[in-house]
Structure formats: structure tokens, C-alpha cells
Backbone as CSV, one residue per row, in Angstrom:
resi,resn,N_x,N_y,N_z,CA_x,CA_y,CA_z,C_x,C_y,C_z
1,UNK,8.957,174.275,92.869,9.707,175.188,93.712,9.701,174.729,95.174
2,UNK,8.575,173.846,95.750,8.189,173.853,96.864,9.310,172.314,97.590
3,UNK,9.263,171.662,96.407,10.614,170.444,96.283,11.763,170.656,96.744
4,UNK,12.163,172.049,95.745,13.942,172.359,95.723,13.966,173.071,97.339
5,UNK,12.976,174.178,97.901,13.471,174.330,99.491,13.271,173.019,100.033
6,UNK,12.596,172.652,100.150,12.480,171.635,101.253,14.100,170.528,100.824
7,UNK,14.477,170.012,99.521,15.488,169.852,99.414,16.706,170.715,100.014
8,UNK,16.598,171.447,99.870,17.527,172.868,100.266,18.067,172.536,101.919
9,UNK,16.637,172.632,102.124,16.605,172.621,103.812,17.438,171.289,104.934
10,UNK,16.351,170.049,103.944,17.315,169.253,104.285,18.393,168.709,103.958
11,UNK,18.881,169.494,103.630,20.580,169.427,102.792,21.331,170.195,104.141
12,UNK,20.482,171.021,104.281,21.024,172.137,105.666,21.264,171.611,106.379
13,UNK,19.819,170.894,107.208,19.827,169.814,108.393,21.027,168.916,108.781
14,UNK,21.634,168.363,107.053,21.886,166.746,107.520,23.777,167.680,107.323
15,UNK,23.538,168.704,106.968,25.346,169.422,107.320,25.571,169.914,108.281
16,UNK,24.080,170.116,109.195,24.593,170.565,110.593,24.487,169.836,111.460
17,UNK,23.992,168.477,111.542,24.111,167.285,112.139,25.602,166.990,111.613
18,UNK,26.275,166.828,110.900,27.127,166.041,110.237,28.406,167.188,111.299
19,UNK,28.003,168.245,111.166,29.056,169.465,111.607,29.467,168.829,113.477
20,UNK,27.852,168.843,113.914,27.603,168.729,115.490,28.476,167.212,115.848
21,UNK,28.250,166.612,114.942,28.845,164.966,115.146,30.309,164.421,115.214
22,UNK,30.807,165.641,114.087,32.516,165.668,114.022,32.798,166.636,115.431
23,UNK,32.444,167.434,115.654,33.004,168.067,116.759,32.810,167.399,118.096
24,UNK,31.792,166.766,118.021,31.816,165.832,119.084,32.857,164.635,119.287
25,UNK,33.427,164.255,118.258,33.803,163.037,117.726,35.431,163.803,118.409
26,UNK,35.860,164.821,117.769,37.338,164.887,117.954,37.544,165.874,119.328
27,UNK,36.533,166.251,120.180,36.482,167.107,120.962,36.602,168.564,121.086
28,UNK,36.149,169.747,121.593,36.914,170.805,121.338,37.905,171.226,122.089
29,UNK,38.670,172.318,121.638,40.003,172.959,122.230,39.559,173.151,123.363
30,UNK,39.560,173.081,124.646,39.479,173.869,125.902,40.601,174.924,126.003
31,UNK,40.044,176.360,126.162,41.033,177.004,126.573,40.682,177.668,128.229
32,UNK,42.084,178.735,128.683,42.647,178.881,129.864,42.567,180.424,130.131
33,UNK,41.307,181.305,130.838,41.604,181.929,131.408,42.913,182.853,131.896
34,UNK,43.087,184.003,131.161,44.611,184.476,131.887,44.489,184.889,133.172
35,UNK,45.633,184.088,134.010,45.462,184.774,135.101,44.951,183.909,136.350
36,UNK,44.040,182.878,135.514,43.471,181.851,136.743,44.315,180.369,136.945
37,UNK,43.858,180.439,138.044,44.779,178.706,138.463,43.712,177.702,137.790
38,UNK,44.680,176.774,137.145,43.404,175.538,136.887,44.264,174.275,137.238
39,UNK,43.523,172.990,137.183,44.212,171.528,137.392,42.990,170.773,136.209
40,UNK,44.111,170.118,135.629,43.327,168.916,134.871,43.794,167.931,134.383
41,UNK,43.364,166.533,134.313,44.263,165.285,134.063,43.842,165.363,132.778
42,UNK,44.810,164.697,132.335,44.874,163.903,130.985,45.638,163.260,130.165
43,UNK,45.710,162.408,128.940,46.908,161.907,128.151,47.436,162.412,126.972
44,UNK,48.672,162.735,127.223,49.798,163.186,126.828,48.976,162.409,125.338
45,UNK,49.433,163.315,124.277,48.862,162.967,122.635,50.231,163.503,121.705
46,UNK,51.030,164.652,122.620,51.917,165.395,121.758,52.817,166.029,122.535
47,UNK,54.198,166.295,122.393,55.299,166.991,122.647,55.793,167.735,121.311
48,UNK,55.738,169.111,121.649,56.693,169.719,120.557,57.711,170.278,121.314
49,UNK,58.620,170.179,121.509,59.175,171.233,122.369,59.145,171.758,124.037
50,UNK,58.160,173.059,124.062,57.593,172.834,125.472,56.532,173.164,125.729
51,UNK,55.683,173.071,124.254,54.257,172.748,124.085,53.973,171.122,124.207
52,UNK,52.745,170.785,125.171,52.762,169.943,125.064,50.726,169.658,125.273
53,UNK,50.521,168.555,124.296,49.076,168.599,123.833,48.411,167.481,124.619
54,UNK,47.772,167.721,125.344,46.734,166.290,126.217,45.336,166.459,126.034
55,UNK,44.766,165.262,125.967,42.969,164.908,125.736,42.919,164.792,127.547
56,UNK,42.197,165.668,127.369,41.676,165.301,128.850,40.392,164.407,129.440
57,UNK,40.700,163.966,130.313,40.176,162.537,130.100,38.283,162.190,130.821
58,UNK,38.149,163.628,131.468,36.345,163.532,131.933,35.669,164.698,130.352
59,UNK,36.423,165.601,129.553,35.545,165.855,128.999,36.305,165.359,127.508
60,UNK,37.142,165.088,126.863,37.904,164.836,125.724,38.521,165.645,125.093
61,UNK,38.368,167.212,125.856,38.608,168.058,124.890,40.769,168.156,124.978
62,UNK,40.925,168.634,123.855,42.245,168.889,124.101,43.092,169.529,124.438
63,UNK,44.064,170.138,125.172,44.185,170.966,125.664,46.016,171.537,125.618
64,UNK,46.409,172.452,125.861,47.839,172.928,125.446,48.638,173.057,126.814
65,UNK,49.471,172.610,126.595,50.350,172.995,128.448,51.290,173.731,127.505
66,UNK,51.577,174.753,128.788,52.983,175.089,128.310,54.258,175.341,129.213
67,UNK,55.495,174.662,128.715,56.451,173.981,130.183,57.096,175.221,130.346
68,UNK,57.004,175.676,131.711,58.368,176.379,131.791,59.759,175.761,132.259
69,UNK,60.435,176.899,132.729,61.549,176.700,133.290,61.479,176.515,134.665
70,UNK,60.273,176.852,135.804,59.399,176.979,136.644,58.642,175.736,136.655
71,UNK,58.714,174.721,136.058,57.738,173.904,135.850,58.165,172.859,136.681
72,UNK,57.694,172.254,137.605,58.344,170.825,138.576,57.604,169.480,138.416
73,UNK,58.111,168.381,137.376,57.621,167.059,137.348,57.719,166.296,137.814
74,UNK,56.893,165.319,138.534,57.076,164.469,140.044,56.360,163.169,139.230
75,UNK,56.796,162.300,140.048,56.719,161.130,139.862,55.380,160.555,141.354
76,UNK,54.464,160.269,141.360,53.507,160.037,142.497,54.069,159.189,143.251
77,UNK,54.476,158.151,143.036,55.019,157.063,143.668,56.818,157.089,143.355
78,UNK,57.259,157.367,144.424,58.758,156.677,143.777,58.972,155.540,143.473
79,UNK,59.756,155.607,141.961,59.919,154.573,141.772,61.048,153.574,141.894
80,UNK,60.929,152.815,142.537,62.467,151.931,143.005,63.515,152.853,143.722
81,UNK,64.471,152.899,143.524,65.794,153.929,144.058,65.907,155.057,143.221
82,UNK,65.303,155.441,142.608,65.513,156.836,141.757,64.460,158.158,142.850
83,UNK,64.836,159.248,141.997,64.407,160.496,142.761,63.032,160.580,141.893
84,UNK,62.051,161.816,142.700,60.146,161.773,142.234,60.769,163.044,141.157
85,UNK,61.738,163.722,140.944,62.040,164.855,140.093,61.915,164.616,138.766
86,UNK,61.751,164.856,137.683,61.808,164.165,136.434,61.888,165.555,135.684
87,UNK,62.597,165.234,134.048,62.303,166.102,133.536,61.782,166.483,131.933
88,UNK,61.571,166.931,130.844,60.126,166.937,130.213,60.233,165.935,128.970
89,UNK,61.340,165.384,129.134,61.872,163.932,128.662,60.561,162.854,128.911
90,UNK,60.264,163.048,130.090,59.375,161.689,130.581,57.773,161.730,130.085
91,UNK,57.359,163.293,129.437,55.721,163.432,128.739,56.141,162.698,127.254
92,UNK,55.895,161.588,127.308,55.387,160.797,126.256,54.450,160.397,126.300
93,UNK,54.076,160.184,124.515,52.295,160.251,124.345,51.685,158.743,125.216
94,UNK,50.745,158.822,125.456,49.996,157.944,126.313,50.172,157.800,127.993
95,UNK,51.191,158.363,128.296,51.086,158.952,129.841,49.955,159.823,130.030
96,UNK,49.520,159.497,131.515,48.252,160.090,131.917,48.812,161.017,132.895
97,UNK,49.008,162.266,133.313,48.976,163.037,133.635,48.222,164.473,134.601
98,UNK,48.417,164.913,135.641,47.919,165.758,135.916,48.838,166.812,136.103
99,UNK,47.883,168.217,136.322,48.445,169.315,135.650,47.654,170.666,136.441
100,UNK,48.630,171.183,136.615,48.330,172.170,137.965,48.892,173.526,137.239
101,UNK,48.190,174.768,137.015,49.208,175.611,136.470,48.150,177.010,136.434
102,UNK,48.659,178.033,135.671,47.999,179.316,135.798,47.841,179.470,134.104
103,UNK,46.339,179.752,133.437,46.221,180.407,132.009,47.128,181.520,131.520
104,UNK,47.637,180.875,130.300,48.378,182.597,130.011,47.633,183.107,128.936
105,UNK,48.217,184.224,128.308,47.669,185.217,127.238,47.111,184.650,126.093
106,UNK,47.806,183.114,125.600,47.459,182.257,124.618,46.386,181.614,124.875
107,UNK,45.648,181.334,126.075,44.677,180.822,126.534,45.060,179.412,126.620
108,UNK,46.669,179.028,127.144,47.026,177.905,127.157,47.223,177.643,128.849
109,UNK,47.764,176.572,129.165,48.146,176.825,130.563,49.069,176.350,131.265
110,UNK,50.043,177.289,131.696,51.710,177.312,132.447,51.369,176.556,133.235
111,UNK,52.188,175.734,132.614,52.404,174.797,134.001,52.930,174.807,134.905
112,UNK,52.491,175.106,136.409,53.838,174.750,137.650,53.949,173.753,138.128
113,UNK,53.038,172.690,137.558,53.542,171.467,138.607,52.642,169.912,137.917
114,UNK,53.618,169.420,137.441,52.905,168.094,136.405,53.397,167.127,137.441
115,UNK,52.065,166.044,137.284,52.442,164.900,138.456,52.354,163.218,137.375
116,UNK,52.596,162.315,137.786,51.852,160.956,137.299,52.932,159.930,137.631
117,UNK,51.832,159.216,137.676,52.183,157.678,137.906,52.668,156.621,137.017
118,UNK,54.087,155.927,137.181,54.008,155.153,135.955,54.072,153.912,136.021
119,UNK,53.264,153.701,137.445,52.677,152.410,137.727,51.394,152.448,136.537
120,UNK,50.432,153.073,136.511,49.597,153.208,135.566,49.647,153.444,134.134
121,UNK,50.986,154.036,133.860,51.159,153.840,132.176,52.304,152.201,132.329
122,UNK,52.777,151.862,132.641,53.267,150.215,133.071,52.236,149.829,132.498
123,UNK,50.455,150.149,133.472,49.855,149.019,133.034,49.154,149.121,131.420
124,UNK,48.779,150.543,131.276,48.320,150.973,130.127,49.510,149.908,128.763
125,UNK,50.664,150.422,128.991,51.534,149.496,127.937,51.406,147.941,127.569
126,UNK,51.597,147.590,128.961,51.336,145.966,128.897,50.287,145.501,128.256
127,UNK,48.869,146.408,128.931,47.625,145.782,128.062,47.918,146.357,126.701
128,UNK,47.714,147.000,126.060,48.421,147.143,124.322,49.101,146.376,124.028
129,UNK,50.229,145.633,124.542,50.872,144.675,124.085,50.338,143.374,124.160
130,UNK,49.703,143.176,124.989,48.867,141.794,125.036,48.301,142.288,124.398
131,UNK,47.173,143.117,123.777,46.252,142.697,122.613,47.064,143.075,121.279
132,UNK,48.234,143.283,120.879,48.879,143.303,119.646,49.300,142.039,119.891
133,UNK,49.626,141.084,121.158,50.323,139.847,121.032,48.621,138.697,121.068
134,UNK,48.012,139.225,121.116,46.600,138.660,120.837,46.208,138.350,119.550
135,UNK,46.075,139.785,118.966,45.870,139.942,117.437,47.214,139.051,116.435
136,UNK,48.219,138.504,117.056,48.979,137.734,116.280,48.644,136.796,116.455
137,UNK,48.206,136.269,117.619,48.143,134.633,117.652,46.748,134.435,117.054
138,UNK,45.383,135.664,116.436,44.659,135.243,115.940,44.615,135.153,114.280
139,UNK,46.027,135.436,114.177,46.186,135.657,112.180,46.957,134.336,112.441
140,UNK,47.796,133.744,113.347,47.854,132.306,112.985,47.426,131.114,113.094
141,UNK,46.056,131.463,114.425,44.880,130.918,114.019,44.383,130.370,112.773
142,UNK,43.993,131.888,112.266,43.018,131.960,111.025,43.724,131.454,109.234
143,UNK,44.859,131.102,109.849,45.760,130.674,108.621,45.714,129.304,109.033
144,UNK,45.637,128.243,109.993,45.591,126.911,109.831,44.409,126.597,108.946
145,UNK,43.278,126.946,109.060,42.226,126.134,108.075,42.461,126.660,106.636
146,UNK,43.554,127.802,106.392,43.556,127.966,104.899,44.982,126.755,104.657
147,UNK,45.852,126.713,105.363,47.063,126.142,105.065,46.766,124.372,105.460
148,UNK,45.965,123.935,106.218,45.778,122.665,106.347,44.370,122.042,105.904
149,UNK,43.316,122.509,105.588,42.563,121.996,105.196,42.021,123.243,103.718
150,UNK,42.548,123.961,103.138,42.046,124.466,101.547,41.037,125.836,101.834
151,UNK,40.874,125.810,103.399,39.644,126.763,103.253,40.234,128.060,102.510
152,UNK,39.391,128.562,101.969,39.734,130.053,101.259,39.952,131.207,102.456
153,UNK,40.496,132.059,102.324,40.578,133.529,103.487,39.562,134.135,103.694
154,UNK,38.436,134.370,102.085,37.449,134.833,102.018,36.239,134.349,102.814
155,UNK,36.398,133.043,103.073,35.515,132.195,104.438,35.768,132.734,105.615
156,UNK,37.195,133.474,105.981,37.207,133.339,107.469,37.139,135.068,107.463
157,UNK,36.331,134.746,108.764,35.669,136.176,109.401,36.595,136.810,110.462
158,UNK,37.252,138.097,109.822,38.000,138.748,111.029,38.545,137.928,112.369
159,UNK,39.594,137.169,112.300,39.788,136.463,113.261,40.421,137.757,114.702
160,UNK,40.198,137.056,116.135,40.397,138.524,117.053,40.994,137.250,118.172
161,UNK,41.720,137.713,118.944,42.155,137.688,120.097,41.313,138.473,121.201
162,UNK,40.088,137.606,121.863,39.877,138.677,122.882,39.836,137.948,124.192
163,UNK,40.889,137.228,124.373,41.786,137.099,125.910,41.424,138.378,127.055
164,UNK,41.768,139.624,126.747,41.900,140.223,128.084,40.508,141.411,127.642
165,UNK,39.933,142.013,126.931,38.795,142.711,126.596,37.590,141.864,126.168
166,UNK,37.357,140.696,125.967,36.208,140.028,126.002,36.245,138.576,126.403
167,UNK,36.430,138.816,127.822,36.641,137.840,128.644,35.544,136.747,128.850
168,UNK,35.494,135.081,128.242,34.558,134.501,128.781,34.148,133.924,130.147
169,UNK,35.292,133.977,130.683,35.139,133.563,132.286,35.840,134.451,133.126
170,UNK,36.099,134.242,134.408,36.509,135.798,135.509,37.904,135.621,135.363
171,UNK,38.779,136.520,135.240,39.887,136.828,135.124,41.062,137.009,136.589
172,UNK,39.802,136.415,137.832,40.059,136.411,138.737,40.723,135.348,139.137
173,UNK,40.637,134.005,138.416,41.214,132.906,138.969,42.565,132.577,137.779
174,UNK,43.282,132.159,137.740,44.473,131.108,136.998,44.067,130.688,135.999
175,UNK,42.690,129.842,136.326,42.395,128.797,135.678,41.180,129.939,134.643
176,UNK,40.337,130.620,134.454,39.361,131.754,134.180,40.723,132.613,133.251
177,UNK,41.571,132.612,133.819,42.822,133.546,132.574,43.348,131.947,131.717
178,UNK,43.364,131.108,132.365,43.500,130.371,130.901,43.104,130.072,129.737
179,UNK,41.326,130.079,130.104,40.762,129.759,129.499,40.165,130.912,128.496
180,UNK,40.582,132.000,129.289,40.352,133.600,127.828,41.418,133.789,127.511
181,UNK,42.721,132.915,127.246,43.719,132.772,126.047,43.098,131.962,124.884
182,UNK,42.416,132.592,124.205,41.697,132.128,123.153,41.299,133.124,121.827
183,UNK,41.396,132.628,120.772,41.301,133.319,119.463,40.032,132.569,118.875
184,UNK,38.812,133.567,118.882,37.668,133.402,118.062,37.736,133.365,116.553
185,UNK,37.616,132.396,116.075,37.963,132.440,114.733,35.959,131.936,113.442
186,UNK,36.114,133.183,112.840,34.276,132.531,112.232,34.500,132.001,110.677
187,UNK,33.822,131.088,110.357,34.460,130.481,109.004,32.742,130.876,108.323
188,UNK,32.615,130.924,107.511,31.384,131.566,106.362,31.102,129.953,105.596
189,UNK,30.069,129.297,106.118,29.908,127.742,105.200,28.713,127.857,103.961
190,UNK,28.842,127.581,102.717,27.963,127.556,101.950,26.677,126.576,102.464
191,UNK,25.479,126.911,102.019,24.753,126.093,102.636,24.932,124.273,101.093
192,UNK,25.505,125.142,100.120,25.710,123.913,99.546,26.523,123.192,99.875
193,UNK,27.538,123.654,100.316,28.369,122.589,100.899,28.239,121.813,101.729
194,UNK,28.377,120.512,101.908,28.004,119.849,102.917,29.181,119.435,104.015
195,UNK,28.320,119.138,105.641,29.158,119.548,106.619,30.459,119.095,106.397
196,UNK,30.489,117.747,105.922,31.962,116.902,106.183,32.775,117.363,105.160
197,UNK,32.279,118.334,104.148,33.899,118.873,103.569,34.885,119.898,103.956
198,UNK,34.438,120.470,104.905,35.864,121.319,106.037,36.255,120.214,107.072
């Protein structure tokens, strides 16, 4: 009997660790005070309509805007010859955002006044694209030693592009970005095999 609680128990334990770990993991809802002014940055995750869903970015939690007709979107920097006015066309997911507004009854929060920069989602894009244009040049890497010398796929270890996130030299000079245009590629050698047959 003294087995099955203590089984029991830690069955308990390891579901309320497991509980504490997911909620940490996906963040919780923050909600909004009716009635109070709040401001908080974060990235745009969702548009429905004129609900619109952002992770905010000092605590993770997620959070609900809701656009009015009242609502004024500015651009921080103008950009080129266009006007800072924008309208709710421009909250697409991965824009970073700030957000100025009053809680309503839903515990969501009206927005009066969304700002951001898209000098900073510019750069956010570019880097994603360099490491999707990374991650290609390391799958054709990792296909020369199967296509020119027999090696099997099962030899080669996750090939990666890490040019701009695992930089071996400073990224400060020309010559330091040339040299982290490079694809790490790991090959798995039997110890029976001997060196000179790859």
C-alpha cells in the first residue's frame, strides 16, 4: 500500500511540473484592466479582422489588441516619400510593434495609437532569409560527398549554414563576413574503415 501512494504522489509531482513547464513554454494570456491606460511592445503573431494577437516581447505573454475606428498607425521613421499614417493592412505577423491604448470589458486593449518601425522588420526579414538561403547552400553541401564520392546520407550529420548566427570570426570586417559564408558539414567514419576510403 505504502508503494502505490508514494507512486500516486509522484505521478502528481511529475504532472505538475509537466503542467508549470508548458505554461511557461507558451506564455500566459496577459489581460487589460477596464478602464486603465496601458503601453506594450510586441510581435504581431495574428490578424483576424480587428483583433489582433502579439507576444510581447519582455514577458512572452500574449496579448489581444483591439483596432478601432479611433485607432492611429504611425510609422516611427518616415519612410522615403510616403506619409507616417498607415492603415491595419500593415500588422503583419512578425512586425514588432508598440501599443498605447485603454483595457476594455474583454480584458483586451483598445487601441489608440500603434507605432513601429520598418527599418527593424527590413532587418528582421533579411536575416530569415539569409538563414533559409544558408540552410540551402548547406543541403548542397551535404549532397557532394553522397553524389561524388558514394558516401551514404546516413554518414552525414545535419548539415547547417551558420554564416550569420554562429559566426567564426567578427562580422565587423569584409574579410570576417567572408569567411562565416560557410556550411559545417559532419560525416560519421567507421572506425573500420580506413582513412583513405572517403
Amino acid at each position: 500500500m505504502k508503494l502505490r501512494i508514494s507512486s500516486l504522489t509522484l505521478a502528481l509531482l511529475i504532472y505538475a511540473a509537466c503542467a508549470v513547464l508548458v505554461s511557461g513554454l507558451f506564455g500566459q494570456a496577459q489581460t487589460f484592466e477596464a478602464g486603465k491606460n496601458a503601453k506594450i511592445t510586441g510581435i504581431v503573431q495574428s490578424r483576424n479582422g480587428d483583433l489582433v494577437t502579439i507576444r510581447v516581447k519582455k514577458t512572452g505573454a500574449t496579448v489581444v489588441i483591439d483596432l478601432t475606428d479611433d485607432t492611429k498607425i504611425e510609422r516611427k521613421n518616415n519612410f522615403r516619400l510616403r506619409h507616417a499614417n498607415m492603415d491595419v493592412t500593415a500588422m503583419v505577423p512578425g512586425l514588432t510593434i508598440a501599443v498605447e491604448g485603454i483595457g476594455n470589458a474583454k480584458s483586451q486593449l483598445d487601441a489608440s495609437k500603434i507605432t513601429f518601425d520598418p527599418n527593424i522588420f527590413n532587418i528582421e526579414v533579411a536575416e530569415e532569409q539569409q538563414i533559409q538561403a544558408n540552410q540551402g547552400a548547406a543541403s548542397i553541401v551535404a549532397n557532394y560527398p553522397r553524389d561524388s564520392a558514394n558516401v551514404p546520407m546516413r554518414r552525414i550529420l545535419v548539415p547547417a549554414g551558420y554564416g550569420a548566427s554562429h559566426p567564426a570570426f567578427s562580422n565587423q570586417t569584409a574579410e570576417g563576413r567572408d569567411f562565416n559564408q560557410r556550411v559545417d558539414v559532419k560525416v560519421i567514419i567507421n572506425k573500420g574503415i580506413e582513412e583513405g576510403a572517403l
